[in-house]
BABA-720916 format. One record per residue (C-alpha): x negated, y negated, z. Coordinates in nm, 4 decimals. Each point is the difference from the previous one (the first is absolute). Example, Ala and Ser with C-alpha at 12.3 -4.5 7.8 and 13.67 -1.06 7.14 Angstrom:
// BABA-720916
+----------+----------+----------+
|        x |        y |        z |
+----------+----------+----------+
|  -1.2300 |   0.4500 |   0.7800 |
|  -0.1370 |  -0.3440 |  -0.0660 |
+----------+----------+----------+
END
This chain:
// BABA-720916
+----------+----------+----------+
|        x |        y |        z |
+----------+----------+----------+
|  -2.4559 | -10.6433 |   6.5606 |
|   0.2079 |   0.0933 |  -0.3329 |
|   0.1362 |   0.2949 |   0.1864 |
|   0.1257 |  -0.2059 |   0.3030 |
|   0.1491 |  -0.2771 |  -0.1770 |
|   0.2019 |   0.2910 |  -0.2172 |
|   0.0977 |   0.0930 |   0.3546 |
|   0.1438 |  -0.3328 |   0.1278 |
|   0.1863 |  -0.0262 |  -0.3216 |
|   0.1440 |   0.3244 |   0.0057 |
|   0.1272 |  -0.1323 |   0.3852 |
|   0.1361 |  -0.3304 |  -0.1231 |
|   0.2265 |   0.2100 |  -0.2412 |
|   0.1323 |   0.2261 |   0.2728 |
|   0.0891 |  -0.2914 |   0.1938 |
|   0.0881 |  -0.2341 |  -0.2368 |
|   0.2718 |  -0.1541 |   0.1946 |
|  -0.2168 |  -0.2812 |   0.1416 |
|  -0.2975 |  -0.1121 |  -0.1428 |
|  -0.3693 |   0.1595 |   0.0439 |
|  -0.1515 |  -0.1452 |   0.3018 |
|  -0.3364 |   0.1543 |   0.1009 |
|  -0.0611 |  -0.1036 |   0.3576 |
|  -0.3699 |  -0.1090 |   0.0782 |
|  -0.1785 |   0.2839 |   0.2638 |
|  -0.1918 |  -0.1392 |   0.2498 |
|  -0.3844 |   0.0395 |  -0.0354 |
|  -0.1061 |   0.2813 |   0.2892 |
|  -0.3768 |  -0.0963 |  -0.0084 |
|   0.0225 |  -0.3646 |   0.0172 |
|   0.1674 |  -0.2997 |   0.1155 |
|   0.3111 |  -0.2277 |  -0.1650 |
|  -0.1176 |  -0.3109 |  -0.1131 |
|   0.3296 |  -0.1502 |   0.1983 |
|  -0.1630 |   0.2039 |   0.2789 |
|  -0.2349 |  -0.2748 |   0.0411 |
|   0.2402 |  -0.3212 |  -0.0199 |
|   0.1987 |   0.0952 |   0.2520 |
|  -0.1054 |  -0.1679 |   0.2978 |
|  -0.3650 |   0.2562 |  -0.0558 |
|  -0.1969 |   0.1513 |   0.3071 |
|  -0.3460 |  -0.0978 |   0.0848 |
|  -0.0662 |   0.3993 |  -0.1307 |
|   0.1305 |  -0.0791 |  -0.3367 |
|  -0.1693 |  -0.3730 |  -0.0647 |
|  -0.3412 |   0.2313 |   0.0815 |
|   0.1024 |   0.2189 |  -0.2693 |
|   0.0546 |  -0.2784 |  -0.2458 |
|  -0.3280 |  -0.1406 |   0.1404 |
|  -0.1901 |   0.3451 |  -0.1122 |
|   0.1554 |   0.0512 |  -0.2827 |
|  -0.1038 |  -0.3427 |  -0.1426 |
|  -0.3418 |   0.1199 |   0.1482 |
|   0.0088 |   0.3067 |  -0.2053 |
|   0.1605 |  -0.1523 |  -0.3368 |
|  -0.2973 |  -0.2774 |  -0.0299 |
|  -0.1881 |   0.3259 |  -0.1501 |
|   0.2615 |   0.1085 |  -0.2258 |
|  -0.1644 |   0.0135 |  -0.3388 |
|  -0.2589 |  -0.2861 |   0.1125 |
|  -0.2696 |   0.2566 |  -0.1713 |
|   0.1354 |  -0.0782 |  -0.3835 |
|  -0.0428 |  -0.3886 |   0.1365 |
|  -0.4206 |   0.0909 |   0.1126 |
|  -0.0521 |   0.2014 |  -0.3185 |
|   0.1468 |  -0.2365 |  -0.2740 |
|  -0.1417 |  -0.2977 |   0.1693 |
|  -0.3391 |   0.1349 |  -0.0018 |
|   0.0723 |   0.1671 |  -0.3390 |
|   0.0720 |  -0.3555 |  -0.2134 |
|  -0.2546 |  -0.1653 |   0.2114 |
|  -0.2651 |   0.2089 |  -0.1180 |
|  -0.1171 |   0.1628 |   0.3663 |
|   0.0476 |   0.3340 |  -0.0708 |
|   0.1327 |   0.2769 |  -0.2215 |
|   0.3383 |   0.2330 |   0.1035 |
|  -0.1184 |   0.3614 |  -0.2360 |
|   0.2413 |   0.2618 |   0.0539 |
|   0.1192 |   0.2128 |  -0.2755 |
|   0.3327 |   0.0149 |   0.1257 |
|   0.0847 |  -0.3242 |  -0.1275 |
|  -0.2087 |  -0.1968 |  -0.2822 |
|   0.2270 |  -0.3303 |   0.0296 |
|  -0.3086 |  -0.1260 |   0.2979 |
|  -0.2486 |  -0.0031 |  -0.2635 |
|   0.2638 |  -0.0737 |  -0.3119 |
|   0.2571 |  -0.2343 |   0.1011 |
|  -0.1186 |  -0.1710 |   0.3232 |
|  -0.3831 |  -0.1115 |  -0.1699 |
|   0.2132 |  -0.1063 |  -0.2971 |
|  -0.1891 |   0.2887 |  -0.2363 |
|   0.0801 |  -0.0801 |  -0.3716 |
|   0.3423 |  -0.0849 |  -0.1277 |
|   0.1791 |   0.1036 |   0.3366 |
|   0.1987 |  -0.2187 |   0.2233 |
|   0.0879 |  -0.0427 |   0.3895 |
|   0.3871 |   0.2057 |   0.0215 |
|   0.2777 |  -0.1593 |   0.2042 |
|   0.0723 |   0.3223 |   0.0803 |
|  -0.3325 |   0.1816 |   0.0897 |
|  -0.0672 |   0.1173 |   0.3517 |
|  -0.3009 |  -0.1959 |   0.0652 |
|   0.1772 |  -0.2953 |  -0.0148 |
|   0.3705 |   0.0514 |   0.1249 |
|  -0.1472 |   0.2331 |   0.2822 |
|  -0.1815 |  -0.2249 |   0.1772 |
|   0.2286 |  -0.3099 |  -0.0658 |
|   0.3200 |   0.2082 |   0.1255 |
|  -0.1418 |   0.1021 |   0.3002 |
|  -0.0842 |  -0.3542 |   0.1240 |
|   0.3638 |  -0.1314 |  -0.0429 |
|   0.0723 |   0.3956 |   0.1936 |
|  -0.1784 |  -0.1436 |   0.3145 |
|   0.1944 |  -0.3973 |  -0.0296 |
|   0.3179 |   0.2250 |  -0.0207 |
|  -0.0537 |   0.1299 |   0.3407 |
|  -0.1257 |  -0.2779 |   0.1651 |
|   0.2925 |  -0.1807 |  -0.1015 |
|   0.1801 |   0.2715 |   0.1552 |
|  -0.2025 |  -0.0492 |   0.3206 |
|   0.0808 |  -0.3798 |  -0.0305 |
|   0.3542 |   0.0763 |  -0.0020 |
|  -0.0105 |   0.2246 |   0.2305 |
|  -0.1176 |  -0.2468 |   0.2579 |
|   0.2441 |  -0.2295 |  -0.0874 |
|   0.2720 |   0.1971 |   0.1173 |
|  -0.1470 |   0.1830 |   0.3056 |
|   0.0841 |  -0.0626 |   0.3492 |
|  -0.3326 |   0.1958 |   0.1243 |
|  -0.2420 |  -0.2607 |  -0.0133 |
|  -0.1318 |  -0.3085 |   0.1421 |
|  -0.0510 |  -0.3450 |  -0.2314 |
|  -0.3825 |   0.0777 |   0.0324 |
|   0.0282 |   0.3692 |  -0.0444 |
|   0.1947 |  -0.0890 |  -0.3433 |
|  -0.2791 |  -0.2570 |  -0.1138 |
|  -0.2145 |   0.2554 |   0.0010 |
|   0.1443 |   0.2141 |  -0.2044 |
|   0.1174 |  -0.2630 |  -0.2576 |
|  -0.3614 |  -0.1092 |  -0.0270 |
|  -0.1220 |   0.2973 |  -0.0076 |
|   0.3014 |   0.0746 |  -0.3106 |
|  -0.1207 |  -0.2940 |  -0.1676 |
|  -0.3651 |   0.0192 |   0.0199 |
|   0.0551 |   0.3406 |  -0.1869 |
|   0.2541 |  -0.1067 |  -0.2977 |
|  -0.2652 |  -0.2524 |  -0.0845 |
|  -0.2439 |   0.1881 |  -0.0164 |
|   0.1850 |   0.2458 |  -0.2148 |
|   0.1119 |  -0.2289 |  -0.2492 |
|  -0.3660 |  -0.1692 |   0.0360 |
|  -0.1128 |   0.3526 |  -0.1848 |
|   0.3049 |   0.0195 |  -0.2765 |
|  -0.0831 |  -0.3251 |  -0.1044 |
|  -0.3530 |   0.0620 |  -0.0403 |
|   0.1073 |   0.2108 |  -0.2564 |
|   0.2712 |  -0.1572 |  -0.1363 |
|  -0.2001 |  -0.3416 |  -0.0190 |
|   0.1934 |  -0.2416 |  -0.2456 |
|   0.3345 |   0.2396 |  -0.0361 |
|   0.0826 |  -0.1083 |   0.3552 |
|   0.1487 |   0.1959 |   0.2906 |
|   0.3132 |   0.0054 |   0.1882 |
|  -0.0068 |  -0.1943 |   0.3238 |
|   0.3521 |   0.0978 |   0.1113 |
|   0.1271 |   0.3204 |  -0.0115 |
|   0.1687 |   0.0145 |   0.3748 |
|   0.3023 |   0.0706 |  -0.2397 |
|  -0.0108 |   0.2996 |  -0.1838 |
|   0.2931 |  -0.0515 |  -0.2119 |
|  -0.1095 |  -0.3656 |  -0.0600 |
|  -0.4030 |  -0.0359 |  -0.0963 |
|  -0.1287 |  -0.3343 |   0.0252 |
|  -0.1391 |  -0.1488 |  -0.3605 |
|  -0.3498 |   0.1047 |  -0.0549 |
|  -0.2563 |  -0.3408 |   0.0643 |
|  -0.3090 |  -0.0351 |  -0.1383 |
|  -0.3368 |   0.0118 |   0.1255 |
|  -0.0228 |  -0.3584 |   0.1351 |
|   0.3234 |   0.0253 |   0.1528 |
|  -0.0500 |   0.3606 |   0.1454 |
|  -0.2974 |  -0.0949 |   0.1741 |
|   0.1500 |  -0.2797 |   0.1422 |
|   0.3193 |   0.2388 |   0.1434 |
|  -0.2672 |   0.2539 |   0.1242 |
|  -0.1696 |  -0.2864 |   0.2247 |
|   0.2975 |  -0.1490 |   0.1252 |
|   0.1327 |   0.3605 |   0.0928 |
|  -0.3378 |   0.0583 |   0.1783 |
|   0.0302 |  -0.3611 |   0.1780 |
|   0.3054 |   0.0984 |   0.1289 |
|  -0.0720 |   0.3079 |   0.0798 |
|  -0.3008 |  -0.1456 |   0.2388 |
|   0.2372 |  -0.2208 |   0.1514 |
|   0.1877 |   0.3034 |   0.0998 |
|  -0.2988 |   0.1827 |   0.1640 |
|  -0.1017 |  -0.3164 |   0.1934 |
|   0.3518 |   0.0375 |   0.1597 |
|  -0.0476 |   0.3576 |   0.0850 |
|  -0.2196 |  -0.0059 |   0.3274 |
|  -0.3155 |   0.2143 |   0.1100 |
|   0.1505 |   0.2936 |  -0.1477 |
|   0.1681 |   0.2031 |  -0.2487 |
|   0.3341 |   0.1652 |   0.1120 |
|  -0.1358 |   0.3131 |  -0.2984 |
|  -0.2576 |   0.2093 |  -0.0052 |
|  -0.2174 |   0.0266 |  -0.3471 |
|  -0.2690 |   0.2084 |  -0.0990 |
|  -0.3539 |   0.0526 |   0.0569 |
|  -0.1475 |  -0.1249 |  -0.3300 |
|   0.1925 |  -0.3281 |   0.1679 |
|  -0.1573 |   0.0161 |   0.3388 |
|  -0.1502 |  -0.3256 |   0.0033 |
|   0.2819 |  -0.1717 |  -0.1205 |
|   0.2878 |   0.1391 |   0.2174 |
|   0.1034 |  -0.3489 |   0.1801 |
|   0.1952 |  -0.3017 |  -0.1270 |
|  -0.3475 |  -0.1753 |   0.0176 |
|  -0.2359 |   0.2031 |  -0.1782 |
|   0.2475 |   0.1113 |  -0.2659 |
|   0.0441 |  -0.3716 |  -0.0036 |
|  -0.3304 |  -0.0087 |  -0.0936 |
|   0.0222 |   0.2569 |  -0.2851 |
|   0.2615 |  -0.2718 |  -0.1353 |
|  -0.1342 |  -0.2604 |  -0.0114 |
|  -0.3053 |   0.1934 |  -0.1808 |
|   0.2338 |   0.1425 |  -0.2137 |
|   0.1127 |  -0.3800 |  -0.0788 |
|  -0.2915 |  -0.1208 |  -0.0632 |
|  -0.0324 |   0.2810 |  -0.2953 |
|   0.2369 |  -0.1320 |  -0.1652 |
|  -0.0395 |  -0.3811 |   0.0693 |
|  -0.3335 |   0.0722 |  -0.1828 |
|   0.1717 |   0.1329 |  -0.2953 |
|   0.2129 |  -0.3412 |  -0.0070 |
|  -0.3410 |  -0.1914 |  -0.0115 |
|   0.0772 |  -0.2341 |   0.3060 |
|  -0.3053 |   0.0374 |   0.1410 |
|   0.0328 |  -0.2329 |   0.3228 |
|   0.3212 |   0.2731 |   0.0692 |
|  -0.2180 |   0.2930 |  -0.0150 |
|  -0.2332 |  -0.1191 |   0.2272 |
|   0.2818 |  -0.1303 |   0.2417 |
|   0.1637 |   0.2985 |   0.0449 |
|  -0.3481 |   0.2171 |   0.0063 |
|  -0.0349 |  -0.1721 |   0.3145 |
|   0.2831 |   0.1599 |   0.1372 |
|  -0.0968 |   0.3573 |  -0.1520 |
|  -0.2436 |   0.2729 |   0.1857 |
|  -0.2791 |  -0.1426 |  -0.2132 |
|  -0.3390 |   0.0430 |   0.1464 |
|  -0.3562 |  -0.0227 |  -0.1621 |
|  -0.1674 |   0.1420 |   0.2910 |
|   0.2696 |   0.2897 |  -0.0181 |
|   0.0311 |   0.3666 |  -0.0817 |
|   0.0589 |  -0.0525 |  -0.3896 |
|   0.2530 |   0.3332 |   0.0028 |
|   0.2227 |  -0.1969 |   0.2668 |
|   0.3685 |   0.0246 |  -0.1396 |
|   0.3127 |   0.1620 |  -0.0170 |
|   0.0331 |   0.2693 |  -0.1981 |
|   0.2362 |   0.2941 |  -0.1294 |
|   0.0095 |   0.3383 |   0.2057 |
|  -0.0697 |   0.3012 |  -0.1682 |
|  -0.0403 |   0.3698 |   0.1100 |
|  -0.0614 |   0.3627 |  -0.0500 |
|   0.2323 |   0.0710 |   0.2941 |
|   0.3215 |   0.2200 |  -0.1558 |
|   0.2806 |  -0.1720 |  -0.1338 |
|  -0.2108 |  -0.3730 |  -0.0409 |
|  -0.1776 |  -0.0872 |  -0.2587 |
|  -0.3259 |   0.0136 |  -0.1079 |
|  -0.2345 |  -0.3051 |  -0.2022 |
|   0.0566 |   0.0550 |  -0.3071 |
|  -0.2533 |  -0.2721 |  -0.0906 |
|  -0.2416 |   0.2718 |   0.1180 |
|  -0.1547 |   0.2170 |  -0.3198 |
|  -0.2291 |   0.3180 |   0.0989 |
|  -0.3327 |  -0.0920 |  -0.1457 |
|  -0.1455 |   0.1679 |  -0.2953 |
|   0.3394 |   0.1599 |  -0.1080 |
|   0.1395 |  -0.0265 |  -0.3883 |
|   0.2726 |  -0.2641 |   0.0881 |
|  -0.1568 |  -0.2656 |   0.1807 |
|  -0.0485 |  -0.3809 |   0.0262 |
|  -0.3280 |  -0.0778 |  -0.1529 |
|  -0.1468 |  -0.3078 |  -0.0022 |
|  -0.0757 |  -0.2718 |  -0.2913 |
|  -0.3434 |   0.0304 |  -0.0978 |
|  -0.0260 |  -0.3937 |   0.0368 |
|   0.0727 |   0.0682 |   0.4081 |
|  -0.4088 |   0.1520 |   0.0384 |
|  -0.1397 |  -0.2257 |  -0.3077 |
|   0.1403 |  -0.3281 |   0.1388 |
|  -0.0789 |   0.0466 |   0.3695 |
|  -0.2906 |  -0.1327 |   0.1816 |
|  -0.2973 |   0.1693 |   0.1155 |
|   0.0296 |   0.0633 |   0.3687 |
|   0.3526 |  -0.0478 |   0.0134 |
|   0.1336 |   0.2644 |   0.2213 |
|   0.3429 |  -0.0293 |  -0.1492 |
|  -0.1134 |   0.2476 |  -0.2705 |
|   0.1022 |   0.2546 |   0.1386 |
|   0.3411 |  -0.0163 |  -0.0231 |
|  -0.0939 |   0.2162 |  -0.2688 |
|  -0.1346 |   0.3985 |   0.0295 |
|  -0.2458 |   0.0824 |  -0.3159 |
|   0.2225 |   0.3326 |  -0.1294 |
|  -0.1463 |   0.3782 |  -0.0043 |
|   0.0526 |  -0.0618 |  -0.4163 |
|   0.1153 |  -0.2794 |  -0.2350 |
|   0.3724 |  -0.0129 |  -0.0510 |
|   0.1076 |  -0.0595 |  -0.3449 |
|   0.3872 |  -0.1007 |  -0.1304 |
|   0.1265 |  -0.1969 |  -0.2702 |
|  -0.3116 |  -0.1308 |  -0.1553 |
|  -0.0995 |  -0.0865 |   0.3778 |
|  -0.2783 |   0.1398 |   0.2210 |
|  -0.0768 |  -0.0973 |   0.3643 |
|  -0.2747 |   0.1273 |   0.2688 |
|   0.1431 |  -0.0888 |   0.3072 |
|   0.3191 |   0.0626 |   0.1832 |
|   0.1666 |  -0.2671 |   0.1933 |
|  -0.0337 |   0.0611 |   0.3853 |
|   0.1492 |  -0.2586 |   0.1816 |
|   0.1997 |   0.2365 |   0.2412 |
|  -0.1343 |   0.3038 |   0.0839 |
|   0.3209 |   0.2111 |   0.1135 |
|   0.3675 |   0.0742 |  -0.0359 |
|   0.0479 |  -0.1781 |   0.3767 |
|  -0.1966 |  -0.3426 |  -0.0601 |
|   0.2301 |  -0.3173 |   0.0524 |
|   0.0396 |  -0.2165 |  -0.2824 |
|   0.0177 |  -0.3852 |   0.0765 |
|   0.1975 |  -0.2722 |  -0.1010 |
|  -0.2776 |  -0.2387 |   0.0259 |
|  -0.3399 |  -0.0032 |   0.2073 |
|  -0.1980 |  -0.2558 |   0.1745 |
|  -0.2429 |  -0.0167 |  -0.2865 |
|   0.2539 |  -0.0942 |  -0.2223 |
|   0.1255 |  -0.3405 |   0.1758 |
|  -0.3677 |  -0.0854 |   0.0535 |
|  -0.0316 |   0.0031 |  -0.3667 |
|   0.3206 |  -0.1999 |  -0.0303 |
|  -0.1437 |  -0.2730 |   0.2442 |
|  -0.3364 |  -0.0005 |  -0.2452 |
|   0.2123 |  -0.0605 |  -0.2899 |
|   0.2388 |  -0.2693 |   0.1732 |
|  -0.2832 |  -0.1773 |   0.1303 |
|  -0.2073 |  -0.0259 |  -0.3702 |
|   0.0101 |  -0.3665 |  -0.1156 |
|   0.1044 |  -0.1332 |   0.3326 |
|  -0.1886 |   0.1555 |   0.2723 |
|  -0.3085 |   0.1693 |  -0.1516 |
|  -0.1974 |   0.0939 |   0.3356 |
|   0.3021 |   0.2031 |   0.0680 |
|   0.0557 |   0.1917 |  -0.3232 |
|  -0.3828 |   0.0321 |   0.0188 |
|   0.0239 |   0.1483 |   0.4205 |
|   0.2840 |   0.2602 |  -0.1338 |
|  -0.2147 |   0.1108 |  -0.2996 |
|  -0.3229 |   0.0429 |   0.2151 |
|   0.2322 |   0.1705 |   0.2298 |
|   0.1466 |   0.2588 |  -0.2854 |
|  -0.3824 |   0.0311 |  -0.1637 |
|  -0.1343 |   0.0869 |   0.3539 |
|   0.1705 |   0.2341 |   0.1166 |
|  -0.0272 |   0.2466 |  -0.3414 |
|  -0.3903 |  -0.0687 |   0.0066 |
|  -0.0380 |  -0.3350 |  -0.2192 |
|  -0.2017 |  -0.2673 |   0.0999 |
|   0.1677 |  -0.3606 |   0.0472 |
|   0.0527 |  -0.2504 |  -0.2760 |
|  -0.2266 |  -0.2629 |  -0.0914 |
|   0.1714 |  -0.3385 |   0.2168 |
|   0.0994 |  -0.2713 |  -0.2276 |
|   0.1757 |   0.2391 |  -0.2887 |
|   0.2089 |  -0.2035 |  -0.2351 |
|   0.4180 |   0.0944 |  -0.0073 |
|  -0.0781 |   0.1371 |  -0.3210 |
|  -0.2499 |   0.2821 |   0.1330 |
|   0.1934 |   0.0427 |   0.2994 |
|   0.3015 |   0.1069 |  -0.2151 |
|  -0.2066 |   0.2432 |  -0.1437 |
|  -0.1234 |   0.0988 |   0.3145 |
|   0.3463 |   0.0449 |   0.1203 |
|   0.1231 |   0.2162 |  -0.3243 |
|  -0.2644 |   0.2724 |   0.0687 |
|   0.1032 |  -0.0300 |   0.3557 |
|   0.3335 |   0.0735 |  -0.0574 |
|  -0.1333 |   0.2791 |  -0.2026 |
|  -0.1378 |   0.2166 |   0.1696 |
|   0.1323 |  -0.0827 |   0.3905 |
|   0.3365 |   0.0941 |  -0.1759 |
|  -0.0606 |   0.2673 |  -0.2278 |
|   0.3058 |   0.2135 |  -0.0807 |
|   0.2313 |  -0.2282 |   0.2612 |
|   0.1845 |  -0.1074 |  -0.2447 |
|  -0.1119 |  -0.3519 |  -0.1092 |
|  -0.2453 |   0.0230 |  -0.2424 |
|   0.2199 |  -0.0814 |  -0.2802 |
|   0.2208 |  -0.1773 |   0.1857 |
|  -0.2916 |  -0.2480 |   0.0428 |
|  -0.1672 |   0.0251 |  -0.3565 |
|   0.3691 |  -0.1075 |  -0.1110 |
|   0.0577 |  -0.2564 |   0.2403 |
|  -0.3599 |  -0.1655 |  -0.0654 |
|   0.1145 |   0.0023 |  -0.4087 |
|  -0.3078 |   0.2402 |  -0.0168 |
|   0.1855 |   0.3549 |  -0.1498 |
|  -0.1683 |  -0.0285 |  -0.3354 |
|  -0.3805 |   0.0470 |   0.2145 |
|   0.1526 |   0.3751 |   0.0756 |
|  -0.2076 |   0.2712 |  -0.1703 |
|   0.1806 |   0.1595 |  -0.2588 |
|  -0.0916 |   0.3571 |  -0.0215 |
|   0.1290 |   0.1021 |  -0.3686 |
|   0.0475 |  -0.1903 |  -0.3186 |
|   0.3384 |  -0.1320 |   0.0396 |
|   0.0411 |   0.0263 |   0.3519 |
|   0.2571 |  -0.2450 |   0.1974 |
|   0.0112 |  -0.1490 |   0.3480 |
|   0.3435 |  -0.0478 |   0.0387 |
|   0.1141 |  -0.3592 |   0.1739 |
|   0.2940 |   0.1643 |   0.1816 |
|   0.2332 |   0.2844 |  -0.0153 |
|   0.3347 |  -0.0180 |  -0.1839 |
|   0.3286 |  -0.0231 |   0.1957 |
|   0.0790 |   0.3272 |   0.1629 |
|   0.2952 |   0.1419 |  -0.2516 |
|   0.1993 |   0.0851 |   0.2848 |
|   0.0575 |  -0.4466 |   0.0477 |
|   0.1508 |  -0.0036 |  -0.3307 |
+----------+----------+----------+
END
């Protein structure tokens, strides 16, 4: 780079009669973002529709890892970098850096996927190429997405706040905190459904297979309105959450697994799950002793968990079992399951509907081998019911400590060394000033 710059000076001195004016060269291997906002084909709204696909797994592995990580599910060992077992569990003196990859990574590459479904959004605004329906759907489907995204960076960012607008690049929106941001996420989502019930039988775009259940206005409707209630449950308005559940593809009777989900592949040029770890290997994801020790007898949800050839030791830690919750490079990864929302109906329904919260619970317990609940259980012991639910239904998911925190209970987190930390959030990505 030194050597070209030296060469563009050397030119501006030669023809110093005018001023130095490097003129921009097209891009030969992709498309001009003005490409798109000029009156776009339906050929390049698909390609904004698949590359959103493909950016909702841009770095979403750092977001699985430290997740799991703080909220005591599992171990990262790799001797390629000790900041998994240093910084991230909070070992000693050390703090959380603004500028460390396992927090930046992930955060940056949600805002990389709003980015280009605002782009998408824009683009439909000024196309000619498609019906008022045909654009619903794609504005819904837009919208459904940027929530979600910014659903996951503030997870992490908790109490610092997110940005809600960034349409403008040049001009950010102020950064609002939790409260508010979960507030802007809903109504985003809201109208985002109101879109999709606008868009008719079908979708106008193709998406992928890991979304094959959810390729219509009214199923991905569905997936909204699940995805709402998520996040109406983190507000605490209870009577919401179970409103819009109705609404969601909720079902006890169901396939638990139900949901859409992330493509990956071994195919050449896509990409693999990276969530995926080769058992019994030096760098792995090894699981918190507490996951075995605190789990029920019979439950069938142990094994999530592979007992290793040998012990793995790092950092004054030692586990016996590698986390196996996908079991190759091509799995799909979802955004949330079936299981899930019937957990979020139990918890809505504590304190004001107990033979419901009790129905999801037996539902959950019954199909990993438990036998029902005792009828008549106080809110108290369904609460705690619920908790170990949560736990092990969602293992490695990402909420554990998203629900530990939101429940006031962080402190109950083992900590594995003398001086250990479980961080409340992550700092402020340098890169926001």
């Amino acid at each position: 780079m030194k050597y070209i710059n030296y060469y563009i000076f050397i030119l501006c001195l030669a023809f110093s009669l005018g001023s130095c004016k490097i003129d921009e060269i097209p891009n030969p291997n992709g498309a001009n973002v003005n490409d798109f906002l000029a009156d776009a084909s339906t050929v390049e709204l698909q390609n904004l529709v698949t590359g959103i696909e493909s950016l909702l797994r841009n770095d979403i592995v750092f977001y699985y890892d430290v997740t799991a990580i703080i909220g005591r599910e599992y171990w990262y060992f790799t001797g390629s970098d000790p900041r998994y077992t240093g910084e991230v569990l909070g070992k000693g003196d050390s703090q959380l850096d603004n500028a460390g990859f396992y927090g930046t990574r992930p955060y940056a590459g949600r805002y990389k996927t709003v980015k280009n479904a605002n782009i998408l959004i824009d683009a439909v605004a000024n196309t000619s190429k498609v019906t008022e329906a045909e654009a619903n759907g794609y504005l819904g489907f837009a919208k459904t997405f940027q929530a979600y995204e910014m659903s996951i960076a503030l997870m992490l960012q908790y109490n610092n706040g997110i940005r809600l607008d960034v349409s403008d690049p040049d001009k950010l929106g102020d950064f609002v905190g939790y409260g508010d941001a979960l507030a802007g996420i809903l109504s985003l989502l809201d109208e985002a459904y109101t879109h999709l019930q606008g868009a008719g039988d079908s979708f106008s775009f193709t998406l992928s297979s890991a979304m094959a259940d959810f390729s219509n206005p009214v199923s991905f409707g569905e997936f909204n309105r699940g995805l709402s209630a998520r996040i109406a449950l983190y507000t605490g308005d209870n009577a919401d959450v179970i409103r819009r559940l109705a609404d969601s593809f909720m079902d006890m009777m169901g396939d638990f697994d139900l949901g859409p989900a992330r493509f990956y592949s071994t195919a050449g040029g896509d990409q693999v799950n990276s969530i995926f770890r080769v058992r019994n290997q030096a760098d792995g994801i090894i699981a918190h002793p507490t996951f075995l020790a605190d789990i029920m007898d019979g439950d069938a949800r142990a094994g999530k968990v592979v007992l290793r050839n040998d012990p793995l030791t790092l950092d004054g830690l030692t586990g016996t079992h590698d986390v196996f919750i996908y079991q190759s490079l091509n799995d799909f990864v979802p955004f949330m399951r079936n299981e899930e929302l019937i957990l979020i109906a139990a918890e809505a329904n504590i304190g004001s509907d107990n033979t419901v919260a009790e129905a999801a619970l037996n539902a959950i317990r019954g199909a990993h081998g438990l036998a029902p609940l005792e009828p008549g259980m106080s809110d108290e012991e369904l609460v705690t019911e619920l908790i170990y639910q949560r736990r092990y239904s969602l293992f490695g998911e990402g909420h554990r400590w998203v629900d530990m925190r939101r429940w006031d209970m962080l402190d109950l987190l083992p900590i594995d060394r003398v001086d250990d930390d479980v961080w409340v959030q992550f700092p402020r990505p340098v890169s926001e000033g």
